[in-house]
C-alpha angles and dihedrals in degrees: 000000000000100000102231109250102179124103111288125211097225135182118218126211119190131134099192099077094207091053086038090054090040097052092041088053090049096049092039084054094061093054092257120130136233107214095175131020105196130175101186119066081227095054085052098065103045081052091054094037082053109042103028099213143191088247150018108207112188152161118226110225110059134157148314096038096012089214114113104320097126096054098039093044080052091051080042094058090034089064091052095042112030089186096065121131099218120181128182127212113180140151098228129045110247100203105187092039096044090051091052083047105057080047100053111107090356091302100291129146098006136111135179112206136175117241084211090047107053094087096165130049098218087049092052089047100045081048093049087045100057099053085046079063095047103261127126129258125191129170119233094238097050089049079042088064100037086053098065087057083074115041114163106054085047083067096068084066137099125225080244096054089046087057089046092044091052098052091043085056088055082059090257117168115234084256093050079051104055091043089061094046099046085229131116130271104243080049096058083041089056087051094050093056095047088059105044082053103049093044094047099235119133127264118249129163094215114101099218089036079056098052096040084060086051082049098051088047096053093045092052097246096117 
């Protein structure tokens, strides 16, 4: 799936100011614009409701019971508009609500991301641009989580697959993949094969197709 590359009209929730700023420098750096710098998960959909932006970037947990606002205002906005990029970025992994997340509209269009995790700028923004093109992003560690939910299939597994899983999961192509692995690519492509089989999903060449099936699998819908 092209990654969009072009400026997106995003809306910003955030309730710590410093982290709001700092997000809203690093998009606007890479020529995107904030159309809207919100600190309530309320604020941010009337923002959303009002500006009808590319994207909706939030944190979960917002006042004013800094429990779970933020996600559950983005699924919110996701039931009236089908089509919304929504992508998460949290400091904790919200199991139940990530899981409704990655299922809401078949998966499109959504990531889940940890601020302690996003340790380089062009990797946030490639990340942030793909879901802005409808693709699926999901933290390791968050697969990492959801599949624990699921053990038994996951022992069919080797330590390598695990590796491979976990950056299909990210929406890596089998290319981006053997780059990281310093392997080859009929050799990611082995190992895809070998996943998709031992955890009974069916095969597709499509990346997005690909990481819909992972999807489907993490949220226990295989």
């Amino acid at each position: 799936m092209p990654v969009r590359t072009e400026s997106l009209r995003i809306v910003l929730a955030e309730d710590e100011v410093l982290m709001r700023e700092g997000i809203t420098a690093i998009l606007q750096r890479f020529g995107h614009e904030v159309v809207a710098s919100v600190g309530t998960a309320e604020a941010m959909i009337d923002a959303a409701r009002r500006e009808r932006p590319d994207l909706v970037l939030t944190d979960v947990r917002m006042p004013p019971g800094h429990s779970d606002e933020g996600l559950r205002g983005a699924l919110k906005l996701r039931a009236e508009r089908p089509d919304l990029p929504v992508l998460v970025l949290s400091l904790y992994v919200e199991q139940t609500y990530a899981a409704e997340l990655l299922d809401s509209t078949t998966g499109t269009g959504v990531g889940y991301l940890l601020k302690d995790r996003v340790g380089d700028v062009l990797e946030f923004r490639d990340a942030l641009e793909r879901v802005a093109s409808g693709g699926t992003v999901v933290d390791p560690e968050v697969v990492r989580q959801l599949l624990a939910q699921r053990r038994d299939p996951l022992q069919r597994l080797t330590a390598r697959e695990k590796e491979v899983l976990a950056l299909m999961a990210e929406g890596r192509s089998n290319a981006a993949i053997a780059r990281r692995l310093f392997l080859s690519e009929a050799g990611v492509g082995k190992h895809v094969r070998g996943i998709l089989t031992k955890l009974e999903l069916p095969p597709a060449e499509d990346d997005h197709r690909r990481v819909l099936a992972v999807v489907a699998y993490l949220r226990g819908g295989a």
